[in-house]
N, C-alpha and C positions, 0 to 999 in steps of 0.2 A: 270062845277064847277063855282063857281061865286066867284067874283075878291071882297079883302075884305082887304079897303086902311088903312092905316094908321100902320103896323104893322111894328113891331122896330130889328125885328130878326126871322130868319127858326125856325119854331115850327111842324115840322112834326108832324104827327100822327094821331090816333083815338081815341076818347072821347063819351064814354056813357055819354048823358047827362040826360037818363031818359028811363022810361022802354021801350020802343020803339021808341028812337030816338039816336041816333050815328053820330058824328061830325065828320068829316077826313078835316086836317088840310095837304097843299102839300105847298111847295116852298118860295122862298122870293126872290122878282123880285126889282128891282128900274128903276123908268122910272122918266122922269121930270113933270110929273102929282104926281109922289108920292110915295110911297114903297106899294106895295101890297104881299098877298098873296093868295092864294085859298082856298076856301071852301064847301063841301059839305054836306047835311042832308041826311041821310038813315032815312029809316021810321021801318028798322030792321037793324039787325049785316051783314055788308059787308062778302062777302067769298073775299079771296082775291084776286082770280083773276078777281074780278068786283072791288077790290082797285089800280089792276096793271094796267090792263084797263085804268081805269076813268084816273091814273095817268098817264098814256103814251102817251096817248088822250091828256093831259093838257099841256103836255112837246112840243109835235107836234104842236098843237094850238098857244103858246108860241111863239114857233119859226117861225110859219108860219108869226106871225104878227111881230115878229121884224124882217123879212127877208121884209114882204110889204111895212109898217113903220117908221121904223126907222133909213133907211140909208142914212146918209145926203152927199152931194158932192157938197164943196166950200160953206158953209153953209147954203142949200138949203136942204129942206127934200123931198126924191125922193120918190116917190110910185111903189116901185116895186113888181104889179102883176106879175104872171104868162105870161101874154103876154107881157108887157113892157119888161121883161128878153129875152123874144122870140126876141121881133122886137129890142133890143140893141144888140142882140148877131147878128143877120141877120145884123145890119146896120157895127159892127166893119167887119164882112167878105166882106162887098161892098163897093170894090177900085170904084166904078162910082159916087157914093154920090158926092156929090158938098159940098163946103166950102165956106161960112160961114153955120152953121148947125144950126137951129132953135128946140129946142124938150120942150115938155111940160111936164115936170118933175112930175107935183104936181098940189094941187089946195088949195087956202085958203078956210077956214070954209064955207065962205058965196058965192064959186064956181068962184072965180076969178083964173084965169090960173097964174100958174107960170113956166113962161118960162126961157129956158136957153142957151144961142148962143155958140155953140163950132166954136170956128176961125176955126180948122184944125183938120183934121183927128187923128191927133197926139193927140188933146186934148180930141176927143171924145174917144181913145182906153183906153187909161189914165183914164176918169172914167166908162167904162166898168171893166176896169179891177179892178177897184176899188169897181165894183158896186158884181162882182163876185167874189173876195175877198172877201169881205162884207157877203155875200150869205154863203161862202163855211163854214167860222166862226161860222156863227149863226146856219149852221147844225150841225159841229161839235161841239159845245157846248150843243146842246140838246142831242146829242151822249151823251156827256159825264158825262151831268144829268143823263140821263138814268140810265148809267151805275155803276151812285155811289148813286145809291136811296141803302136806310139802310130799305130794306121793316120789317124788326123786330118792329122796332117802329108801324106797322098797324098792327101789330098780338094781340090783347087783349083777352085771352083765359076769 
């Protein structure tokens, strides 16, 4: 589905706009880039379990990306792949680490490192635990999309 900025309010649904083209309108997101929402062209009438789909797909994608992101600590924006989750989780369970802690959070647009020094092991668990906070929310929040999608609005008989 393609990301479509500037919308002012959730407009769910599906839109014939023509004898063979169908508009399906999902979600209403705000990031500090802008308010968006999704959009996609069928070239015929969706069935709807290629509207559940596509939309659960979008819900997942969503969250995947405000879990990699958009979670900031100490106002630094962290990037948390997949592996950084791994290797922060491995580093809070290793009492051998040394203190002062040096980790590269992020990187600016144009590839300069942004680094970040935890004094103490106490300050690295603290934003672990922040960072999986962080994580655990943003799954449960696409749960809860999920679960309150009004799929009646995609039904156009």
């Amino acid at each position: 589905m393609e990301k479509i900025y500037g919308t002012t309010q959730r407009q769910d649904g599906l839109q014939r706009i023509g004898k063979n083209k169908w508009l399906l309108y999902f979600g209403y997101y705000e990031t500090e880039d802008g308010n968006y929402e999704y959009r996609h062209t069928f070239s015929r009438k969706p069935t709807m379990d290629e509207i559940k789909r596509l939309v659960k797909d979008t819900i997942d994608a969503e969250t995947k990306d405000k879990i990699v992101n958009r979670f900031e600590y100490d106002g630094i924006k962290v990037w948390l792949s997949d592996e950084k989750q791994r290797n922060y989780a491995s580093l809070e369970d290793n009492e051998s680490i040394a203190y002062p802690l040096t980790l590269k959070l992020n990187e600016e647009a144009d590839a300069t490192p942004v680094y970040y020094t935890f004094e103490t092991r106490e300050d690295f668990i603290k934003f672990s635990k922040e960072a999986s906070a962080y994580i655990l929310n943003a799954i449960m929040d696409g749960w809860k999309e999920k679960d309150n999608i009004d799929w009646s609005v995609f039904d156009l008989q």
